[in-house]
C-alpha positions as CSV (number, residue, x, y, z in Angstrom):
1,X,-67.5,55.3,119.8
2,X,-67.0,52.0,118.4
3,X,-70.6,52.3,116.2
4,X,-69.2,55.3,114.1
5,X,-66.4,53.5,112.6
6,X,-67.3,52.5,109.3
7,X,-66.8,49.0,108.1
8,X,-63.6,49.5,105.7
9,X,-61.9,51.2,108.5
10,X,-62.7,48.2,110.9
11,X,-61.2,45.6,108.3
12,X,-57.8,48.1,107.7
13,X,-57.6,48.5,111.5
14,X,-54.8,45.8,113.1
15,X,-55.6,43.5,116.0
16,X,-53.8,46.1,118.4
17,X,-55.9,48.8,116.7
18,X,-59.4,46.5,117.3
19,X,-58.6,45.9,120.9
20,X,-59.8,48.7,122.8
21,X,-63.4,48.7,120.7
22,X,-64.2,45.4,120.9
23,X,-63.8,45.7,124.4
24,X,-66.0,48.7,124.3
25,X,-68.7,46.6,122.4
26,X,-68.7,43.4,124.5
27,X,-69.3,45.3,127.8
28,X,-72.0,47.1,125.9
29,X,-73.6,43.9,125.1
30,X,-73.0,42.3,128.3
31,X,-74.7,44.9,130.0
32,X,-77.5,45.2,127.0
33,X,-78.2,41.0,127.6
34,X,-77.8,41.2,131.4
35,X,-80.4,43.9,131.6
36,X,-82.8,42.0,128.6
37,X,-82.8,39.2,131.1
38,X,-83.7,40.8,134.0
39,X,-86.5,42.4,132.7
40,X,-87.8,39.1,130.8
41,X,-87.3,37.3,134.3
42,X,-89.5,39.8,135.9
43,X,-92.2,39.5,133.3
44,X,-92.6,35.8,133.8
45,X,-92.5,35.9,137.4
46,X,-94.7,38.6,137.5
47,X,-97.4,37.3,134.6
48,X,-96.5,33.6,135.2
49,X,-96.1,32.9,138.5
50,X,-100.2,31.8,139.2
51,X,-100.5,30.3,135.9
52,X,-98.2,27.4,136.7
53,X,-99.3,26.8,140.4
54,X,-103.0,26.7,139.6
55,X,-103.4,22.9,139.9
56,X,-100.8,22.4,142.2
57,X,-103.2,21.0,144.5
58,X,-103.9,18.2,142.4
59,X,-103.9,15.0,143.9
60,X,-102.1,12.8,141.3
61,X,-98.7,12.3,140.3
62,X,-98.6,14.1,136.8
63,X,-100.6,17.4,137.3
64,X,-98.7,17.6,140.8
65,X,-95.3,17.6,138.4
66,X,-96.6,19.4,135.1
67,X,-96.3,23.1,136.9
68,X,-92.5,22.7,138.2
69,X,-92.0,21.4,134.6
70,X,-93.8,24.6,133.0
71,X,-91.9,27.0,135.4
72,X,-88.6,25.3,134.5
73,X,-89.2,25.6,130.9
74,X,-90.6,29.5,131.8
75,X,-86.9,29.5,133.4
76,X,-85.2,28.1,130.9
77,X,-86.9,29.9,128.0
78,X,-85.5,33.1,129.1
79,X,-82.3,31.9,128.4
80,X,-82.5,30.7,125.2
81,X,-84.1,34.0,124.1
82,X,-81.7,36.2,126.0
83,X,-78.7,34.3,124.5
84,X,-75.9,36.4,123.9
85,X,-74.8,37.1,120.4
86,X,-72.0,35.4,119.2
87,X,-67.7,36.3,119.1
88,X,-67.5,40.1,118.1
89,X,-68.0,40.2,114.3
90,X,-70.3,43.4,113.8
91,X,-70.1,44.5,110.2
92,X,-70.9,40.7,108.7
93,X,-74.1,39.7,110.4
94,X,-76.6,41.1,107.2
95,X,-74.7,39.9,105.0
96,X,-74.4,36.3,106.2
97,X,-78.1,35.9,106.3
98,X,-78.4,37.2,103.2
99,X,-76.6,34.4,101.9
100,X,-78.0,32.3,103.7
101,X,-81.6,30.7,101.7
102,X,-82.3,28.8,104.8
103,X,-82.8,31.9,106.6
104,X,-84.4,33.8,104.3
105,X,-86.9,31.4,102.8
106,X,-87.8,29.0,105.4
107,X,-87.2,31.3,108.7
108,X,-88.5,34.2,106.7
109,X,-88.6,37.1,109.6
110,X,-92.2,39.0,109.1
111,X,-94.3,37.4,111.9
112,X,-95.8,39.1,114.7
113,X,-96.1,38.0,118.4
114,X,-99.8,36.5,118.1
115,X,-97.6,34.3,115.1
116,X,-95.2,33.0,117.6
117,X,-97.8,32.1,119.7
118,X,-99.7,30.0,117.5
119,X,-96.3,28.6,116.6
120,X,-95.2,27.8,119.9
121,X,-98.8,26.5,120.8
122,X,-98.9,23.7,117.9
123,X,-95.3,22.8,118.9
124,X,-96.5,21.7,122.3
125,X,-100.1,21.9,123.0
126,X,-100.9,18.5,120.6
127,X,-102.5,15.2,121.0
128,X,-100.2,14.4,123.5
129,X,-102.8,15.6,125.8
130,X,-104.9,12.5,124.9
131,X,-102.2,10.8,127.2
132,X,-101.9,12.3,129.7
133,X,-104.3,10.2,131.9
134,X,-101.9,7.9,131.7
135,X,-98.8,9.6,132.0
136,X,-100.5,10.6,135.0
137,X,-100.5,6.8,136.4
138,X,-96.8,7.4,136.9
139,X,-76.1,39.3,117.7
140,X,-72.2,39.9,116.7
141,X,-73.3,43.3,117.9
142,X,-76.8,42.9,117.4
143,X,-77.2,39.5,115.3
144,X,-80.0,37.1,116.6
145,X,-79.8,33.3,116.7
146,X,-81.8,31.8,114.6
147,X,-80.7,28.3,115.0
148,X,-80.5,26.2,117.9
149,X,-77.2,24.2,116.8
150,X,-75.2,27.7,115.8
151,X,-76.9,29.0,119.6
152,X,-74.6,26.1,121.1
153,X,-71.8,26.2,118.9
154,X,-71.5,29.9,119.4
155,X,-71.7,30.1,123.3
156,X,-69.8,26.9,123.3
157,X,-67.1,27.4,120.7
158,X,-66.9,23.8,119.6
159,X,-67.6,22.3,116.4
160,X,-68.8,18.9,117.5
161,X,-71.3,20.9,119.5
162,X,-73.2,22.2,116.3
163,X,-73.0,18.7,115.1
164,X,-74.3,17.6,118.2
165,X,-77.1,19.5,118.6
166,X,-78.3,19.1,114.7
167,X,-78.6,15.5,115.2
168,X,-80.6,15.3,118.5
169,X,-82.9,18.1,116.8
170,X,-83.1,16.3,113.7
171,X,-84.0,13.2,115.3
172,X,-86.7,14.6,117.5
173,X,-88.2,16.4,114.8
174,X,-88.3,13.7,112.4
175,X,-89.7,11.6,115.3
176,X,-92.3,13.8,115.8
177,X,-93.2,14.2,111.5
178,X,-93.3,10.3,111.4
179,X,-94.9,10.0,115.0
180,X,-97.8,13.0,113.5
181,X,-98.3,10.7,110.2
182,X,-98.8,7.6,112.3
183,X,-101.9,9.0,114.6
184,X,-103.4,10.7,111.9
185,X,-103.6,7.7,109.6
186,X,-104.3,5.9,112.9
187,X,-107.4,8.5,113.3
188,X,-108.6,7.6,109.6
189,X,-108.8,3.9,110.5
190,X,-110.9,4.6,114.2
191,X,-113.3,6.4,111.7
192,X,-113.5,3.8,108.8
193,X,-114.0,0.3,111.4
194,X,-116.7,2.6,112.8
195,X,-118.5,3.1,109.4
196,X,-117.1,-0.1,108.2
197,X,-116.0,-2.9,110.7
198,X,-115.4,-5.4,108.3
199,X,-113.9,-2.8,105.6
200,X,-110.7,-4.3,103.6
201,X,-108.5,-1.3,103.7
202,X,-105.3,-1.2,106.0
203,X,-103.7,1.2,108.3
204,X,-100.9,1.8,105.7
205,X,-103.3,2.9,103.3
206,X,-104.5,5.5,105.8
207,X,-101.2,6.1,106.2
208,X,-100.3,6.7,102.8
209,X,-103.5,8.8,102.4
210,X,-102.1,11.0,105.1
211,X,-98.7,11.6,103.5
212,X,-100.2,12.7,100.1
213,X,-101.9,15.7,102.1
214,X,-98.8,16.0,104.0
215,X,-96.5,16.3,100.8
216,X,-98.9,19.2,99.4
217,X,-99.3,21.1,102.6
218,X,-95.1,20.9,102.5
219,X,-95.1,23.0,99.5
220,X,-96.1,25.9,101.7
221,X,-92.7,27.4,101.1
222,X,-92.2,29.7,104.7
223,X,-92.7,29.1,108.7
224,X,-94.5,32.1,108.8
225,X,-96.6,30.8,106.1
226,X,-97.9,28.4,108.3
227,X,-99.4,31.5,110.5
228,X,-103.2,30.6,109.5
229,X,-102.6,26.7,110.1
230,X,-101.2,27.2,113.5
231,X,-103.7,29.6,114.4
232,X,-106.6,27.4,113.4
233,X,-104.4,24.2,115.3
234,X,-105.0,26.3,118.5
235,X,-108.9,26.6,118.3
236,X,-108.6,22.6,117.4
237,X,-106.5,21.9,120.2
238,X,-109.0,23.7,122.6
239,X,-112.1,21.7,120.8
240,X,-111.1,18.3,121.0
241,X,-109.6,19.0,124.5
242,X,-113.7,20.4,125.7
243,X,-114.6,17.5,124.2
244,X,-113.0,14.9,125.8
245,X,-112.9,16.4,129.2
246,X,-117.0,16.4,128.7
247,X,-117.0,13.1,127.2
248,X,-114.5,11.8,130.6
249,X,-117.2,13.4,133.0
250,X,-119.8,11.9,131.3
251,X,-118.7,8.8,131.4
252,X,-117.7,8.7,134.7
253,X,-121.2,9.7,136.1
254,X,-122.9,7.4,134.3
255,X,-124.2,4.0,135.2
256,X,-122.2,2.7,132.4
257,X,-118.6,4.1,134.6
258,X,-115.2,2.0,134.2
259,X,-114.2,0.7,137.6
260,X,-111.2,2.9,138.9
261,X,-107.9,1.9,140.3
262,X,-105.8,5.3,141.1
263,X,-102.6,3.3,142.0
264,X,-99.3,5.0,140.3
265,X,-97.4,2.4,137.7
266,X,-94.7,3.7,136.1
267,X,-95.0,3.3,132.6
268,X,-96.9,6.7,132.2
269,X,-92.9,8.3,133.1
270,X,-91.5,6.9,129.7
271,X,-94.7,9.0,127.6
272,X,-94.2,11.8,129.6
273,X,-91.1,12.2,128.9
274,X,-91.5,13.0,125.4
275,X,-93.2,16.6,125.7
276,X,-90.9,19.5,124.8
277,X,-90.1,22.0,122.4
278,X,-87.1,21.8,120.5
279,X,-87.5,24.3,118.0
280,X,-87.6,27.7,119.9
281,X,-85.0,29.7,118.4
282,X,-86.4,28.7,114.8
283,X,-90.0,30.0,116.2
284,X,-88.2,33.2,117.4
285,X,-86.1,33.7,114.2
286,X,-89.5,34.2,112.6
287,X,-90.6,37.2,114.3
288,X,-89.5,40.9,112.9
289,X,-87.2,42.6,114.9
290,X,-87.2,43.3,117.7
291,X,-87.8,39.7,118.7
292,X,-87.5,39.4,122.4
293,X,-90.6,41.3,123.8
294,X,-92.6,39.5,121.0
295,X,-91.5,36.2,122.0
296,X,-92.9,36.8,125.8
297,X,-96.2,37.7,124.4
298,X,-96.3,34.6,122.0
299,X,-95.2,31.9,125.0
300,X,-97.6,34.1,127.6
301,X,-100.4,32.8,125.1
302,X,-98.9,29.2,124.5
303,X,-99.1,29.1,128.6
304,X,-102.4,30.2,128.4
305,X,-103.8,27.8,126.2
306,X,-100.8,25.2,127.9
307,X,-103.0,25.0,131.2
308,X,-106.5,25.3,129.9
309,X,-105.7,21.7,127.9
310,X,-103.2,19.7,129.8
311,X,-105.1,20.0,133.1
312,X,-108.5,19.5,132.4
313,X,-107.7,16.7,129.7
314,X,-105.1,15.0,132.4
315,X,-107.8,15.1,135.3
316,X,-110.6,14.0,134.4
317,X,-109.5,11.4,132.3
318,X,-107.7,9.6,135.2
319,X,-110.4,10.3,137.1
320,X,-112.9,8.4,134.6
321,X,-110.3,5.4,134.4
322,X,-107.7,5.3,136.7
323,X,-104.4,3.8,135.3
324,X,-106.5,1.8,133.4
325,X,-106.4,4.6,131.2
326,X,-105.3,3.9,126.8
327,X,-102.4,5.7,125.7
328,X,-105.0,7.2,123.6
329,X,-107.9,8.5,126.0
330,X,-110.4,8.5,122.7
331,X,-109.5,4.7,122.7
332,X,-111.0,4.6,126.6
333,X,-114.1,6.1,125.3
334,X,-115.0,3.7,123.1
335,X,-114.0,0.2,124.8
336,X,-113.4,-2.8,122.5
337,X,-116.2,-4.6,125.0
338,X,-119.9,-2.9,125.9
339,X,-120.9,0.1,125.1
340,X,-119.6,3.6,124.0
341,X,-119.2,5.8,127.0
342,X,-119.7,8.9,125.0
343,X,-121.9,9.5,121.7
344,X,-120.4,8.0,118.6
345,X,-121.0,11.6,117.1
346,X,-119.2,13.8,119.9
347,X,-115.7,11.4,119.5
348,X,-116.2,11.3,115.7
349,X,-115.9,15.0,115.8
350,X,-112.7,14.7,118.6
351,X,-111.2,12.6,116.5
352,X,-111.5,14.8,113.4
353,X,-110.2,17.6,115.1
354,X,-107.4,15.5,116.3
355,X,-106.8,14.6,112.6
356,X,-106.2,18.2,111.4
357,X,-104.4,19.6,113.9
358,X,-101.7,16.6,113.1
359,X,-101.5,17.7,109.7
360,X,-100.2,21.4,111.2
361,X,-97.9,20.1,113.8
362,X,-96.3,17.5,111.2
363,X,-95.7,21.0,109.2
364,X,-94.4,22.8,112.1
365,X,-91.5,20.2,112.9
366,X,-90.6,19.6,109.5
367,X,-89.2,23.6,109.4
368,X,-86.0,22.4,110.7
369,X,-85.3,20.0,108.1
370,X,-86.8,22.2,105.1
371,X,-84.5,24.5,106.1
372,X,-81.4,22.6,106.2
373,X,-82.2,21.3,102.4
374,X,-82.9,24.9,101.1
375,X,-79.7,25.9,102.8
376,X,-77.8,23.5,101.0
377,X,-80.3,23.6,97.9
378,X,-81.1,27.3,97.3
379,X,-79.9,29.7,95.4
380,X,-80.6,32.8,97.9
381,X,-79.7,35.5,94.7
382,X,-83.0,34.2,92.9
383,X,-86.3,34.3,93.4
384,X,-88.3,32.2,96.4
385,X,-90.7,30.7,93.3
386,X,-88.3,31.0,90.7
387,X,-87.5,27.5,88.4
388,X,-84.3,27.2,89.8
389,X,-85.5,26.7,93.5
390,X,-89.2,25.9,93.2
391,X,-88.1,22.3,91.8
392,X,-85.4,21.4,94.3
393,X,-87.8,22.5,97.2
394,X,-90.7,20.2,95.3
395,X,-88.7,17.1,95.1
396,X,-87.2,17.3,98.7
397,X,-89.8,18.1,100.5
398,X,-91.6,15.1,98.5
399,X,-89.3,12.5,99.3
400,X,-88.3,13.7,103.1
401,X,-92.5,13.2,103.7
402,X,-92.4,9.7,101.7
403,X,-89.3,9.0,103.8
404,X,-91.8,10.2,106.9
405,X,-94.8,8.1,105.6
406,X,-93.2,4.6,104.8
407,X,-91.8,4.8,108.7
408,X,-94.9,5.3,109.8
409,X,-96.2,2.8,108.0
410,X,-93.3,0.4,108.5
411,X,-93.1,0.6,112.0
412,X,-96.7,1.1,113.9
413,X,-94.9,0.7,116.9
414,X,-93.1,3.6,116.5
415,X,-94.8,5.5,119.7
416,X,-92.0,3.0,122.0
417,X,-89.0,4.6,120.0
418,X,-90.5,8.2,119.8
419,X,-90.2,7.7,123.9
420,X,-86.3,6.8,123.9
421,X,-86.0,10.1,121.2
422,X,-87.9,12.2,123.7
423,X,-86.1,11.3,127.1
424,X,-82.7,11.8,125.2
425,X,-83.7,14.7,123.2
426,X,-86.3,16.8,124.3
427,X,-84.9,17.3,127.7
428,X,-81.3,18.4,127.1
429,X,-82.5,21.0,124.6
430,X,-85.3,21.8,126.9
431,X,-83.8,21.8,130.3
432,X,-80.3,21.4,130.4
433,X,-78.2,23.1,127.7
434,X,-79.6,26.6,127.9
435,X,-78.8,26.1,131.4
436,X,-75.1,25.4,130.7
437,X,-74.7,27.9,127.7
438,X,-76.1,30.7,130.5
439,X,-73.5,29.6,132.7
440,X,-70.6,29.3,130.6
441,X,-71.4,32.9,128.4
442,X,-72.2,34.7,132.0
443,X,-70.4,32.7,134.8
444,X,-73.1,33.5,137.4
445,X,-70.4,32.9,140.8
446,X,-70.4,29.9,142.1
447,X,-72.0,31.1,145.8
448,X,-74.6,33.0,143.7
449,X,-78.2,31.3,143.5
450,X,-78.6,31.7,139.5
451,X,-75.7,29.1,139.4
452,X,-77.3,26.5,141.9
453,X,-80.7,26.9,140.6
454,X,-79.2,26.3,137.0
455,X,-77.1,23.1,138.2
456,X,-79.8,21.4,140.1
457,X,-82.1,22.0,137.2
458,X,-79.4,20.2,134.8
459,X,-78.4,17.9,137.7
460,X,-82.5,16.9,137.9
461,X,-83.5,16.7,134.5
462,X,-80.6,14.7,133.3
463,X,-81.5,12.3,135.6
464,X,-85.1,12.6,134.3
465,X,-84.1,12.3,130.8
466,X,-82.0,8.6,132.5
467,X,-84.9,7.2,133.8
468,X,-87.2,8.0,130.9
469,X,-85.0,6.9,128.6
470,X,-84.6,3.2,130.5
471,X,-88.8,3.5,130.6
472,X,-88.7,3.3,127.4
473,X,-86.4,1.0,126.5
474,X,-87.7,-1.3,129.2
475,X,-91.4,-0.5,127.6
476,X,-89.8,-1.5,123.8
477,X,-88.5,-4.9,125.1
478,X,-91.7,-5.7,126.8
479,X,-93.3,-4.7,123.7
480,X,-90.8,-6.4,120.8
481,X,-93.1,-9.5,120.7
482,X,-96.4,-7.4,119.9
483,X,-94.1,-5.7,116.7
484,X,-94.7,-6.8,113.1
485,X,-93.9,-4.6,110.0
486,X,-96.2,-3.3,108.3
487,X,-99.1,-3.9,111.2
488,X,-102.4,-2.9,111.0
489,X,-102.4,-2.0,114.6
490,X,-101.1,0.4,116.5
491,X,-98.9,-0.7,119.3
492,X,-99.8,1.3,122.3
């Protein structure tokens, strides 16, 4: 009934007059989201279930953990796609994101489900896997969300929460540009001191060689431009991960094998903490309508690729070298003292693939921010290449990747900060604030399991996000005296 009335009539219609429809339409959609959930619940369990309890046999601390963290983010994925839409506003919804040049440039909606994946893959499958041996030592009526700040200010009606949530995003995924700019030049200088040992040239001016590519890739003006990039960042992702888990094995039968001390420390918890994926509802906002059923797909195929990377990779690289294990497990292979434990060739190669597929996830997390500027910048009413935005999306981009470069450069000891960003960031976005927007829009009672399971998993991961967050800052003290400006090394 309340579908026929046509949008003039709506606006002439008094509050009174509203009443009884927009009650009509928010038991629709109540009914709509509650039965959208059920069904996505169903799927992961159904489809999911094995894949995150394959290796939970594993005798060592991180593996063991890894699958409860997957099925946790499979739990609280659902959520943050089956978000409700916001307050009752029907008839305004197209034309807001029409105005909108954030939306429709940067978080252009034409992607398919095989595009989230490959989105959601580079966002989390990265070179993070490299250290994971030694983590393992310790719609008004129909509107999607498209952002995760307007997600939380919507479900939560409070302004500061939109402000909130913008600033932890934008921290983490500035973290993770600057973080992205560091390893690659990092991987440019392991290259050049193995062709040149003696060579003059500076990890800053790796750096700086990696933020010219970085400010022409940026140009690319759309997510879903990044479609081919992603895609090829998967295949990378699964190369360099074959070859390290070879190069591990190898190295540990040989007669050349590291001795081995499997005794937990805990300053794995502080690197671990730093994997997440704060960027969902931008991923999803990508996709053409319908969204939902696309998105299961695309995170089906991240999980996929997910447990053919982190397990291998995390295994048998502790099983090689114990907690004796680099931050960097390439760095293991190739020991300052005696010989290579792998062919100079087969870690040139990891290394290279390493390389590009930081370039893509550097891209990935900059969406955010590109879209904030073209929001601001934009003028939605011309042309995506016209003069009038091409320029102001050239110079931003351009100076929010120098911005990204020089704090890279500045501070090669930025991997101890990204840690404190991760624990304070990555989890609440991850793991505890779609578990408190779904209990605030749906009020689950308070004797019903949805609402324990969602409080302990808030309850468990804030404390995560404590502890990882005093790692870390514990780890950065320990590590102040090793930090110089401008350093040539890299401070694991």
């Amino acid at each position: 009934m309340a579908a026929k009335i046509a949008g003039e009539e709506w606006k002439n219609m008094t509050e009174k007059q509203r009443g009884p429809y927009e009650e009509e339409l928010n038991e629709e959609e109540r009914q709509i989201w509650n039965s959208r959930a059920d069904e996505a619940m169903e799927a992961y369990k159904k489809e999911l279930g094995d894949l995150c309890f394959k290796s939970s046999d594993v005798n060592v601390a991180a593996p063991c953990l890894s699958p409860i963290c997957i099925l946790t983010c499979t739990y609280t994925t659902v959520f943050i796609l089956m978000a409700p839409p916001p307050k009752p506003d029907p008839f305004s919804a197209d034309s807001q994101r029409e105005a909108d040049a954030g939306a429709v440039f940067v978080l252009q909606s034409r992607g398919e489900w095989w595009h989230a994946g490959f989105h959601l893959t580079t966002a989390i499958v990265g070179p993070t896997i490299l250290t994971l041996p030694c983590s393992t030592t310790a719609k008004k009526d129909g509107r999607r969300h498209i952002r995760f700040r307007e997600l939380a200010a919507d479900v939560l009606g409070s302004g500061w929460m939109f402000y909130f949530v913008i600033f932890i995003q934008t921290a983490i995924n500035t973290g993770v540009g600057i973080g992205a700019i560091l390893l690659a030049g990092e991987c440019l200088q392991i290259m050049y001191s193995s062709l040149s040992p003696d060579g003059p040239l500076k990890l800053y001016e790796f750096i700086a060689m990696v933020t010219v590519v970085m400010i022409v890739l940026s140009q690319l003006p759309t997510f879903h431009s990044l479609r081919h990039i992603n895609l090829a960042s998967l295949f990378l992702s699964l190369g360099y991960t074959s070859i390290v888990v070879g190069a591990c094995i190898n190295a540990g039968l040989s007669k050349n094998a590291p001795s081995r001390d499997y005794s937990l420390e805990s300053s794995g918890f502080s690197k671990a903490a730093i994997f997440g994926n704060g960027i969902l509802p931008e991923i999803q906002a990508t996709l053409a309508p319908p969204a939902t059923g696309k998105m299961v797909k695309g995170l089906l195929m991240c999980y996929t690729v997910i447990v053919l990377t982190f397990y291998p990779a995390a295994v048998s690289g502790y099983w090689t070298f114990g907690n004796k294990s680099n931050s960097n497990i390439i760095k293991s292979l190739m020991p300052d003292e005696g010989p290579s434990l792998a062919p100079t060739w087969v870690l040139g190669l990891g290394v290279i693939f390493v390389l590009l597929q930081l370039f893509a996830i550097g891209l990935v997390y900059s969406q955010v921010a590109y879209e904030i500027m073209e929001k601001k910048s934009a003028d939605v009413k011309q042309g995506m290449f016209s003069k009038r935005n091409l320029i102001p999306r050239l110079i931003l981009r351009t100076l929010y990747m120098i911005f990204c470069g020089f704090m890279a450069a500045m501070l090669p000891f930025f991997g101890d900060i990204n840690g404190v960003v991760g624990a304070v960031g990555f989890i609440p976005l991850d793991f505890v604030l779609p578990m408190l927007l779904y209990n605030m829009t749906y009020k689950p009672p308070k004797s019903s399991l949805t609402y324990w399971v969602n409080l302990s998993i808030m309850v468990v991961f804030t404390g995560a996000g404590l502890m990882g967050a005093f790692s870390s800052v514990r780890k950065l003290i320990l590590d102040a005296s090793k930090f110089k400006l401008f350093s040539s090394n890299v401070v694991d």
